[in-house]
LOPATI-436516 format. One record per atom (N, C-alpha, C): residue in three letters; chain; atom name; x, y, z. Coordinates in Angstrom, 1 decimal. Layout:
<node lotor="ALA" tipa="A" sese="CA" u="X" v="Y" w="Z"/>
...
! end
This chain:
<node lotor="UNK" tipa="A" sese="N" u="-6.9" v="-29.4" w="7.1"/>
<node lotor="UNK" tipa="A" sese="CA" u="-6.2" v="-30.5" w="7.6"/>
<node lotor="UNK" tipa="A" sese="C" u="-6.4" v="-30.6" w="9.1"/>
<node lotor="UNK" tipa="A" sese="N" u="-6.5" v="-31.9" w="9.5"/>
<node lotor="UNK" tipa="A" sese="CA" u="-7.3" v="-31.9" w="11.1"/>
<node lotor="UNK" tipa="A" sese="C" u="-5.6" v="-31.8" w="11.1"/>
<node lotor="UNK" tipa="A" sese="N" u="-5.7" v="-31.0" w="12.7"/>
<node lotor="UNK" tipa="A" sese="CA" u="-4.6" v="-30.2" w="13.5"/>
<node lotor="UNK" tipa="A" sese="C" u="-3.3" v="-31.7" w="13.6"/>
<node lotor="UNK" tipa="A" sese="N" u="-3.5" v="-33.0" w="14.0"/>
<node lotor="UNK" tipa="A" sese="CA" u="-2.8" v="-33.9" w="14.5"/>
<node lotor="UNK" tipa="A" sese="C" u="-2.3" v="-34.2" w="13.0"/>
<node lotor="UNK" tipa="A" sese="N" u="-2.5" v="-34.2" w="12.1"/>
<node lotor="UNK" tipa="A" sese="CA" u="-1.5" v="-34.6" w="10.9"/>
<node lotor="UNK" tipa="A" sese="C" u="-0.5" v="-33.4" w="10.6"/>
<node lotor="UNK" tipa="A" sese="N" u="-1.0" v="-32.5" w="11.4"/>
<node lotor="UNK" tipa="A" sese="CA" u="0.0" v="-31.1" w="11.2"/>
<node lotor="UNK" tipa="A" sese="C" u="1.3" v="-31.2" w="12.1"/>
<node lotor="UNK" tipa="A" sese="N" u="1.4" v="-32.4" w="12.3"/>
<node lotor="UNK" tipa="A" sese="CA" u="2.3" v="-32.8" w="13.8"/>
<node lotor="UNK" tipa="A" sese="C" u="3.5" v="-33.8" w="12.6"/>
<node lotor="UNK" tipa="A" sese="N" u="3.6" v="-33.7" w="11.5"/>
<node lotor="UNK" tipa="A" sese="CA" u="4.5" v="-35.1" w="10.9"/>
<node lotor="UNK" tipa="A" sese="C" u="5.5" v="-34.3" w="11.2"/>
<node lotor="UNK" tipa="A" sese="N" u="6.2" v="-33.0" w="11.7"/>
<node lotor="UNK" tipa="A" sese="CA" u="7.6" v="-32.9" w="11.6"/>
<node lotor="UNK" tipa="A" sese="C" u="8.7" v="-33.5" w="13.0"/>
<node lotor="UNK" tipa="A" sese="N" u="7.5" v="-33.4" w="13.6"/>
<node lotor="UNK" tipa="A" sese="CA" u="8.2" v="-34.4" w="15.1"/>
<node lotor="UNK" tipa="A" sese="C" u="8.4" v="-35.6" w="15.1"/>
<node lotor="UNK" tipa="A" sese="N" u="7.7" v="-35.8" w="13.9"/>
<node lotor="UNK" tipa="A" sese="CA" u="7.7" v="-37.6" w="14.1"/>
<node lotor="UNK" tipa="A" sese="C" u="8.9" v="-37.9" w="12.8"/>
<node lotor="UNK" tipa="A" sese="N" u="9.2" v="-37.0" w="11.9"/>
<node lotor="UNK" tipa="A" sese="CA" u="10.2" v="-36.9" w="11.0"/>
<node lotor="UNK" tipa="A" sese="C" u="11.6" v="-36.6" w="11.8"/>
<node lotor="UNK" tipa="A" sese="N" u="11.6" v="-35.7" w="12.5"/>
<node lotor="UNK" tipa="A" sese="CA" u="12.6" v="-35.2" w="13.3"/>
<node lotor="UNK" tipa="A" sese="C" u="13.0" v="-36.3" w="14.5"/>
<node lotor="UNK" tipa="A" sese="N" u="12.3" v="-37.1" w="14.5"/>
<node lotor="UNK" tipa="A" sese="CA" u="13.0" v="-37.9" w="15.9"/>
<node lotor="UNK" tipa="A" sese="C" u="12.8" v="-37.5" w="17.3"/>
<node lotor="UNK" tipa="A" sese="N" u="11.5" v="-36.2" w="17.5"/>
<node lotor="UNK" tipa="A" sese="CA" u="11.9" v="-35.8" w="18.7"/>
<node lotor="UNK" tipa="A" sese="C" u="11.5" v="-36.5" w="19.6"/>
<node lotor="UNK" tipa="A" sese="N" u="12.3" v="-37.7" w="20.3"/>
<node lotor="UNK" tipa="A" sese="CA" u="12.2" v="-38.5" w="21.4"/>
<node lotor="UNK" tipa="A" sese="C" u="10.9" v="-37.9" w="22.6"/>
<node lotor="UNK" tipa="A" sese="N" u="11.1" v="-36.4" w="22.9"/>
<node lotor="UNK" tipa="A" sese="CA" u="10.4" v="-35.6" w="23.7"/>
<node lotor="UNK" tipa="A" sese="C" u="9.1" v="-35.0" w="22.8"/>
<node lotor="UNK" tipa="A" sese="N" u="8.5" v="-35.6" w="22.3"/>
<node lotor="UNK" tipa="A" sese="CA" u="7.0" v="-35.8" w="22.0"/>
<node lotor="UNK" tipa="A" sese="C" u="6.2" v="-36.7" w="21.9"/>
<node lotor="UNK" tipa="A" sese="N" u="6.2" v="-37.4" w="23.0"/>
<node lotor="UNK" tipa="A" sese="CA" u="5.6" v="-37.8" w="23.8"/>
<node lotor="UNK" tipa="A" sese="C" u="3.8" v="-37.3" w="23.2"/>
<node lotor="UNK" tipa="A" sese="N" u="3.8" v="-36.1" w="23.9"/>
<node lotor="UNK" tipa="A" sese="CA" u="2.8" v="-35.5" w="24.3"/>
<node lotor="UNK" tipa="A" sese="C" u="1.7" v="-35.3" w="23.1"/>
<node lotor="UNK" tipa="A" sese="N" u="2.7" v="-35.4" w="22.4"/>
<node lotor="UNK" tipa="A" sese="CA" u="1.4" v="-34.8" w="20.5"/>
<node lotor="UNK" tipa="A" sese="C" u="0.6" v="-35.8" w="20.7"/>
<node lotor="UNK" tipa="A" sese="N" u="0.6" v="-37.1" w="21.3"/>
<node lotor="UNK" tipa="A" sese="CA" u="-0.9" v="-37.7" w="21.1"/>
<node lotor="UNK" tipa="A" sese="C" u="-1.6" v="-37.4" w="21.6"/>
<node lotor="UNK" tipa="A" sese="N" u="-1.5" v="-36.7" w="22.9"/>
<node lotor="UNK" tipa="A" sese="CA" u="-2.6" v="-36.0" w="23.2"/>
<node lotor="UNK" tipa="A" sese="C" u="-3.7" v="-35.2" w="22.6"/>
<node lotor="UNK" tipa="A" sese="N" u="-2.9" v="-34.9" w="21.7"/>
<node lotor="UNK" tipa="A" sese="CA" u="-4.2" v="-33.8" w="20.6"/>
<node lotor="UNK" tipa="A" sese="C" u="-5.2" v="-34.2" w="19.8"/>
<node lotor="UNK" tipa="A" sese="N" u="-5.5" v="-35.6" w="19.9"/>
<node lotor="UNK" tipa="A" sese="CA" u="-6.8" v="-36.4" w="19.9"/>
<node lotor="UNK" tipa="A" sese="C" u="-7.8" v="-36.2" w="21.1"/>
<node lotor="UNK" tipa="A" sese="N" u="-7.8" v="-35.3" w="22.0"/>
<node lotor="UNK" tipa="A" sese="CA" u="-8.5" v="-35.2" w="23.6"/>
<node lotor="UNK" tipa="A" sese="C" u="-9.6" v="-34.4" w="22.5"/>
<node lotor="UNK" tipa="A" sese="N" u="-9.4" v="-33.3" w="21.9"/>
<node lotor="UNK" tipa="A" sese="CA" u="-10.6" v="-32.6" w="21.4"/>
<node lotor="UNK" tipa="A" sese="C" u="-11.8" v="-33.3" w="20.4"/>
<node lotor="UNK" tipa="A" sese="N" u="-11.1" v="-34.6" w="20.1"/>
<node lotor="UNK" tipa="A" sese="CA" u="-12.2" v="-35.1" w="19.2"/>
<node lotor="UNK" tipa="A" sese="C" u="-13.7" v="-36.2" w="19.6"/>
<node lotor="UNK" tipa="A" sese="N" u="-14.5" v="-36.2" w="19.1"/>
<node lotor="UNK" tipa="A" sese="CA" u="-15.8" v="-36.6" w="20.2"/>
<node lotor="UNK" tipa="A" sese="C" u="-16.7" v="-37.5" w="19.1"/>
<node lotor="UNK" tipa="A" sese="N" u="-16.3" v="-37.8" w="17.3"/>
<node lotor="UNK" tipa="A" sese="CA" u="-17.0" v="-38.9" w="16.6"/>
<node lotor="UNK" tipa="A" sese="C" u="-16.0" v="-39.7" w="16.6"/>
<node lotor="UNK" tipa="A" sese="N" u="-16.6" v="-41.2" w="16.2"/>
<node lotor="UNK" tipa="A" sese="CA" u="-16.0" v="-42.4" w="16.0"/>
<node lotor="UNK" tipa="A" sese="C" u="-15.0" v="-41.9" w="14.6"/>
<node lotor="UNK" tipa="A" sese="N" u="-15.8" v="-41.3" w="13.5"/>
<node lotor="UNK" tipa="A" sese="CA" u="-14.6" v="-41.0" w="12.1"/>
<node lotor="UNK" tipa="A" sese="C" u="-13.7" v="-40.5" w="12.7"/>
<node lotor="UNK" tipa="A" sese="N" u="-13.6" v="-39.2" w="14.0"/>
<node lotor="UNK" tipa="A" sese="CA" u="-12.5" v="-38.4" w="14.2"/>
<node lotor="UNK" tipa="A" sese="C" u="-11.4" v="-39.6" w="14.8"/>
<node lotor="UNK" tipa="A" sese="N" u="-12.4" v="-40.4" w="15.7"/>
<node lotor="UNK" tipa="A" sese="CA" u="-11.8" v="-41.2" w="16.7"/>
<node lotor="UNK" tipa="A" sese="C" u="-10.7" v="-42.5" w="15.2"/>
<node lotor="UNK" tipa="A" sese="N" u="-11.2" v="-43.0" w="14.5"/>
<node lotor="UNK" tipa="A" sese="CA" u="-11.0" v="-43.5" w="13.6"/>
<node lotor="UNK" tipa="A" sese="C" u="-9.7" v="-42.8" w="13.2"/>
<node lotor="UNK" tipa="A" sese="N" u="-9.9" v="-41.8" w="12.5"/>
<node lotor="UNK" tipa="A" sese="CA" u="-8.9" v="-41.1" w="11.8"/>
<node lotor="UNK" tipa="A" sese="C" u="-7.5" v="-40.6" w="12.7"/>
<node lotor="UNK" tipa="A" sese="N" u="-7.6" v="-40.4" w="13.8"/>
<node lotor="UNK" tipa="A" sese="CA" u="-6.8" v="-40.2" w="15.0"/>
<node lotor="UNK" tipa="A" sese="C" u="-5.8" v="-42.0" w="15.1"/>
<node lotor="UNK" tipa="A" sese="N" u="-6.6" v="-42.5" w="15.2"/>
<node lotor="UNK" tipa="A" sese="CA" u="-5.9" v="-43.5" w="15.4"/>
<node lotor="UNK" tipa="A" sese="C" u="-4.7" v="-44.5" w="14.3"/>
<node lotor="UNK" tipa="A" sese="N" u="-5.8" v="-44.3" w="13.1"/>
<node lotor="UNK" tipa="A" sese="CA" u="-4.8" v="-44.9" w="11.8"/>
<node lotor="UNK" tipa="A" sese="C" u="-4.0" v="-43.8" w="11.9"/>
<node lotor="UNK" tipa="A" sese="N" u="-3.8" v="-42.7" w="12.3"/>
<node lotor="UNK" tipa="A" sese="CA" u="-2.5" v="-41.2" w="11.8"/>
<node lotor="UNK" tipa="A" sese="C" u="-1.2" v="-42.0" w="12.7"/>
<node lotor="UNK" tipa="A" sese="N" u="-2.2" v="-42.0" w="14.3"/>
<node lotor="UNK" tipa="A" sese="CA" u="-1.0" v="-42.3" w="15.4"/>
<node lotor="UNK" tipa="A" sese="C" u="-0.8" v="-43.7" w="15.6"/>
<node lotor="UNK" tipa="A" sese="N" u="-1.5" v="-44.5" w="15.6"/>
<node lotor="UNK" tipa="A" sese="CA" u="-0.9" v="-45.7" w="15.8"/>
<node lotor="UNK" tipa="A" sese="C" u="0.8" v="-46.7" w="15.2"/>
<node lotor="UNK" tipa="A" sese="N" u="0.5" v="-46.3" w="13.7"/>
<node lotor="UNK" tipa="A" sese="CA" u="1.8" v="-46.9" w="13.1"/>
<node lotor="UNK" tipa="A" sese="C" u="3.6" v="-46.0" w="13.6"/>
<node lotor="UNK" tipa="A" sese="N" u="3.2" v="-44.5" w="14.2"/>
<node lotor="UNK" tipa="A" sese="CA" u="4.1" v="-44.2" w="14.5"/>
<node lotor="UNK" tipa="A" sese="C" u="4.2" v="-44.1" w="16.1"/>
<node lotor="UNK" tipa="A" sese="N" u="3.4" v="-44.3" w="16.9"/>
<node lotor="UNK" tipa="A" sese="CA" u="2.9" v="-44.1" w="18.4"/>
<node lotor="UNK" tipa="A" sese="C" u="4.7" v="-44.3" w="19.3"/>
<node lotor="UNK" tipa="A" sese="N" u="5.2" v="-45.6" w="18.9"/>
<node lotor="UNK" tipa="A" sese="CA" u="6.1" v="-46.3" w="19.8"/>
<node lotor="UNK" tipa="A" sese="C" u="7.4" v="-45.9" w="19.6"/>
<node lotor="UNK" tipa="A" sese="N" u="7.4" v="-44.5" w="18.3"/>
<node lotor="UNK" tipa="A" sese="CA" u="8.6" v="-43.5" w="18.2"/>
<node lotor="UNK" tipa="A" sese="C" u="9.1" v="-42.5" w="19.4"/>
<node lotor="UNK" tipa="A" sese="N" u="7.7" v="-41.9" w="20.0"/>
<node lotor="UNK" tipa="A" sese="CA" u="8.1" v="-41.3" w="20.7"/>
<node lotor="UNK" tipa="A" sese="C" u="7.8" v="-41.9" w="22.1"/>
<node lotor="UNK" tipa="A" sese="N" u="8.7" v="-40.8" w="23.1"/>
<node lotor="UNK" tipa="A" sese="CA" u="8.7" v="-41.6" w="24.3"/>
<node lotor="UNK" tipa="A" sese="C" u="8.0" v="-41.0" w="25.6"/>
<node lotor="UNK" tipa="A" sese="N" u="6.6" v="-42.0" w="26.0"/>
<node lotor="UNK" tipa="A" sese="CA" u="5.3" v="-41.6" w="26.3"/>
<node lotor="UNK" tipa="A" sese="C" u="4.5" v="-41.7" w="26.2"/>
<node lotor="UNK" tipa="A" sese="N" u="4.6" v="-41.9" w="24.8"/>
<node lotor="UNK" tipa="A" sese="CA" u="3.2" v="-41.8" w="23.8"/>
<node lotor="UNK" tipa="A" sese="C" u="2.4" v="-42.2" w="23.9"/>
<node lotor="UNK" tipa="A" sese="N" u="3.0" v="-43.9" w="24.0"/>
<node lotor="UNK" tipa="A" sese="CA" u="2.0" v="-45.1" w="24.0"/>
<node lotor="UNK" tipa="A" sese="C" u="0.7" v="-45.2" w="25.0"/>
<node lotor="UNK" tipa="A" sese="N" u="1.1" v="-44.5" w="26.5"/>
<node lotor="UNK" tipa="A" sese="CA" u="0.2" v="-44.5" w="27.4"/>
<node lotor="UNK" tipa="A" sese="C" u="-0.3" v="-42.8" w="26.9"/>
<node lotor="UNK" tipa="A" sese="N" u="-0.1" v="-41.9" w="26.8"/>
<node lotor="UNK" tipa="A" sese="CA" u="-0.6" v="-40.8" w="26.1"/>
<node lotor="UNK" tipa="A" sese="C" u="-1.9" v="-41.2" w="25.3"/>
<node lotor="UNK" tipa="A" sese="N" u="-1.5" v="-41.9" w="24.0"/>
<node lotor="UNK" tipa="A" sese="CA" u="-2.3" v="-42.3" w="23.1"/>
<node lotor="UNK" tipa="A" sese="C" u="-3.3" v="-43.1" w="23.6"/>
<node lotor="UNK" tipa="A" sese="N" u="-2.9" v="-44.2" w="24.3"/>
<node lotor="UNK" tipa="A" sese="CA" u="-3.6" v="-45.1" w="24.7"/>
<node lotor="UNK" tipa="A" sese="C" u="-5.1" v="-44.3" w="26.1"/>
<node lotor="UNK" tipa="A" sese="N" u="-4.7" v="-42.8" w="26.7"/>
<node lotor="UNK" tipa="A" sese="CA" u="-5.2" v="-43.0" w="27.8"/>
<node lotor="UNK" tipa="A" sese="C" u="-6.3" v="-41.7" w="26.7"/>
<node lotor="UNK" tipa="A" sese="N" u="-5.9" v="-41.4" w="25.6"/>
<node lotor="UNK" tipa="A" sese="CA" u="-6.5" v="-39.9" w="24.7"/>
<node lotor="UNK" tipa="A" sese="C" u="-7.7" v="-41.0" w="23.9"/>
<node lotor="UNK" tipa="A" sese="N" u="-7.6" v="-42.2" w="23.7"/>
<node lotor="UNK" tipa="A" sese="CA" u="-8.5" v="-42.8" w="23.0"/>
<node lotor="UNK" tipa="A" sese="C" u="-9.8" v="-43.4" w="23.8"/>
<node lotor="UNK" tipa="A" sese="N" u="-9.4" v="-43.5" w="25.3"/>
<node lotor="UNK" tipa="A" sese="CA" u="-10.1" v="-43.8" w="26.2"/>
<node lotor="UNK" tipa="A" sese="C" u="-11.4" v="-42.7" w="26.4"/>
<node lotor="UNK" tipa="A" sese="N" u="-10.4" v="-41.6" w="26.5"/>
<node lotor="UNK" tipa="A" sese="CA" u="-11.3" v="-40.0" w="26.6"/>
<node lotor="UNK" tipa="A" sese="C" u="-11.9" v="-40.4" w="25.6"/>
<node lotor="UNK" tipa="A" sese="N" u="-11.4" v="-39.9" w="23.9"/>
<node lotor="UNK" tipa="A" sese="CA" u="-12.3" v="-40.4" w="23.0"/>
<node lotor="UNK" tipa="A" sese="C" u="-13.9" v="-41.1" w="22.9"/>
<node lotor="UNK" tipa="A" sese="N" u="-13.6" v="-42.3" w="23.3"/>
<node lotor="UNK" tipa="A" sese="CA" u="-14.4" v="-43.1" w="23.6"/>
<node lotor="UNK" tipa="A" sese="C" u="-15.2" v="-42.8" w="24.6"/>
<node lotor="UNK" tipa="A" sese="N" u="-15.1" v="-42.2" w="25.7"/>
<node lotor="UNK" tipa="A" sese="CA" u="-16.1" v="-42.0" w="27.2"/>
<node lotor="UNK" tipa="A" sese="C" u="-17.1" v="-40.5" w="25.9"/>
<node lotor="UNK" tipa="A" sese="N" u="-16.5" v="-40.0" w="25.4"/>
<node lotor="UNK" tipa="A" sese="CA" u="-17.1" v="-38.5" w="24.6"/>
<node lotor="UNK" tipa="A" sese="C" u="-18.0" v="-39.1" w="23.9"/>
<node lotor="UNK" tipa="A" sese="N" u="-17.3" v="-40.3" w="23.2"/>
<node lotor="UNK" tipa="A" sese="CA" u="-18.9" v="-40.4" w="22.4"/>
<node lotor="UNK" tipa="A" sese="C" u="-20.0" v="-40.9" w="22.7"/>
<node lotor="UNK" tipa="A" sese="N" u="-19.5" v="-42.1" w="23.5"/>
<node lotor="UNK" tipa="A" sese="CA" u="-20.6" v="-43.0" w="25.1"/>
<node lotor="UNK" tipa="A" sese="C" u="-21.7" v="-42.0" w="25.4"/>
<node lotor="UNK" tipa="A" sese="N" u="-20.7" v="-40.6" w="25.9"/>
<node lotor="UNK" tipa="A" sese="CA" u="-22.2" v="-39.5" w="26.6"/>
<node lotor="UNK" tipa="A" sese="C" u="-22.7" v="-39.1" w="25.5"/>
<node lotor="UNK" tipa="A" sese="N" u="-22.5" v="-38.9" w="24.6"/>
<node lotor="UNK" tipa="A" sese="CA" u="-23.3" v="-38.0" w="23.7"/>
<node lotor="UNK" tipa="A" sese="C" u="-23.9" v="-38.9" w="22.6"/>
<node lotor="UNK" tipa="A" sese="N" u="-23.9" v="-40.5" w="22.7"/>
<node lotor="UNK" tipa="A" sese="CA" u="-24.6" v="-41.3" w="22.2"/>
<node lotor="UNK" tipa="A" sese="C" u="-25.9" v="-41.1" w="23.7"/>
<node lotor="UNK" tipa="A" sese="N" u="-25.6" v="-41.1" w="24.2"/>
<node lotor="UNK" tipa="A" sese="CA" u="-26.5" v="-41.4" w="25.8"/>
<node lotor="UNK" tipa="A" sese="C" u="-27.5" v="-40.3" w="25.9"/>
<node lotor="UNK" tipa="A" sese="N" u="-26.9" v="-39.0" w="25.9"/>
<node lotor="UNK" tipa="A" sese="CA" u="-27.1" v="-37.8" w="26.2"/>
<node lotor="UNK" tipa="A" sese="C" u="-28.2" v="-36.8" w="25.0"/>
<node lotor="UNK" tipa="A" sese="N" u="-27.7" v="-37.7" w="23.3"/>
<node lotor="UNK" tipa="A" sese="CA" u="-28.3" v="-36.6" w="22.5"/>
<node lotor="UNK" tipa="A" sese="C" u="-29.7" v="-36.7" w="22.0"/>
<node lotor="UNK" tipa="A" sese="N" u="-30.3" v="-38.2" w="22.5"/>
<node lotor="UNK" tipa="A" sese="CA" u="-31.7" v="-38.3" w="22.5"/>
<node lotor="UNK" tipa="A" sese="C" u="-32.3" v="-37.3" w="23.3"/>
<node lotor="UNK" tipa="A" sese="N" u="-32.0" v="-36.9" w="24.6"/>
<node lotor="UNK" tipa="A" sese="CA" u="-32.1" v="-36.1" w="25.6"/>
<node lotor="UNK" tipa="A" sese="C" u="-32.6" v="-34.8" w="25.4"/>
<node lotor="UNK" tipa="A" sese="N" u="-31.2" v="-34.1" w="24.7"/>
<node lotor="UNK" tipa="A" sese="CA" u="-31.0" v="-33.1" w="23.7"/>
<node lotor="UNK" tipa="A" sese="C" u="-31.8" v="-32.6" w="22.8"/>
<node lotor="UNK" tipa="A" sese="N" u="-31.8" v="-33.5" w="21.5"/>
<node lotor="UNK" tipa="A" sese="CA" u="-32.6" v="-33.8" w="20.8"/>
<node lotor="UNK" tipa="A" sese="C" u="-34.3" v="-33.1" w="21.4"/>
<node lotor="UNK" tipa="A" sese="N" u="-34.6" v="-34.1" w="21.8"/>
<node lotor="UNK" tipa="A" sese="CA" u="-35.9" v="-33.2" w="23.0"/>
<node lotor="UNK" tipa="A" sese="C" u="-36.1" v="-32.4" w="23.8"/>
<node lotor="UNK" tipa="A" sese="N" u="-35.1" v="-31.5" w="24.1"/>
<node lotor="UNK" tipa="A" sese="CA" u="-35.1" v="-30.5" w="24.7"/>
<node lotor="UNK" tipa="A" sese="C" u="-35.3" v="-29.7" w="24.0"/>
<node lotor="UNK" tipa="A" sese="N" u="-34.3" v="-29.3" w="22.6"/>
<node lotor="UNK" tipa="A" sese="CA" u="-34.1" v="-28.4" w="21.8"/>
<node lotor="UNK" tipa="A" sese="C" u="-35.1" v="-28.4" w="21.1"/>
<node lotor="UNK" tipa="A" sese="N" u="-36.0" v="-29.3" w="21.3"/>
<node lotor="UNK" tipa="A" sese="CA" u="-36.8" v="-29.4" w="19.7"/>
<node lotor="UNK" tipa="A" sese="C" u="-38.3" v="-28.8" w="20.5"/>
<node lotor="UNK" tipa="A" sese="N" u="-38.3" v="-28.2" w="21.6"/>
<node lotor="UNK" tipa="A" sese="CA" u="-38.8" v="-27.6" w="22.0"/>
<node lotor="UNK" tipa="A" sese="C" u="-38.9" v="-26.1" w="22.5"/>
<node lotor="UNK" tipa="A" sese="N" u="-38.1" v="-25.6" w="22.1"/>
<node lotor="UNK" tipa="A" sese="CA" u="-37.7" v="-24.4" w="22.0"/>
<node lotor="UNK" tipa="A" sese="C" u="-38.3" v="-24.1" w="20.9"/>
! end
């Protein structure tokens, strides 16, 4: 089970002060993760208090991670394949 759906008891509990759990979208770097992160947190995002710029600034990261490594893995790709 990806780590952020391991998070529904804060969001059951009410805790005003988690904020922060969207954050834990920063480690993911494909569009499915990016995808799947977002349908989990979106419908509950505006429960806690924070979040919204939390979530909103962890989807940006998201997005810049896959930008480079769409950019970068042709790169890669030919480096490694030379080894």
């Amino acid at each position: 089970m990806p780590q952020h759906k391991g998070m529904r008891d804060a969001f059951r509990n009410g805790n005003k002060r988690s904020g922060g759990l969207a954050g834990i979208g920063g480690q993911f770097c494909t569009p499915a993760e990016r995808d799947d992160y977002k349908a989990f947190f979106e419908p509950k995002i505006d429960k806690l208090m924070g979040a919204p710029r939390v979530f909103a600034a962890t989807l940006e990261d998201i997005d810049q991670c896959i930008a480079i490594v769409g950019k970068q893995r042709p790169k890669a790709d030919v480096y490694f394949a030379g080894r």
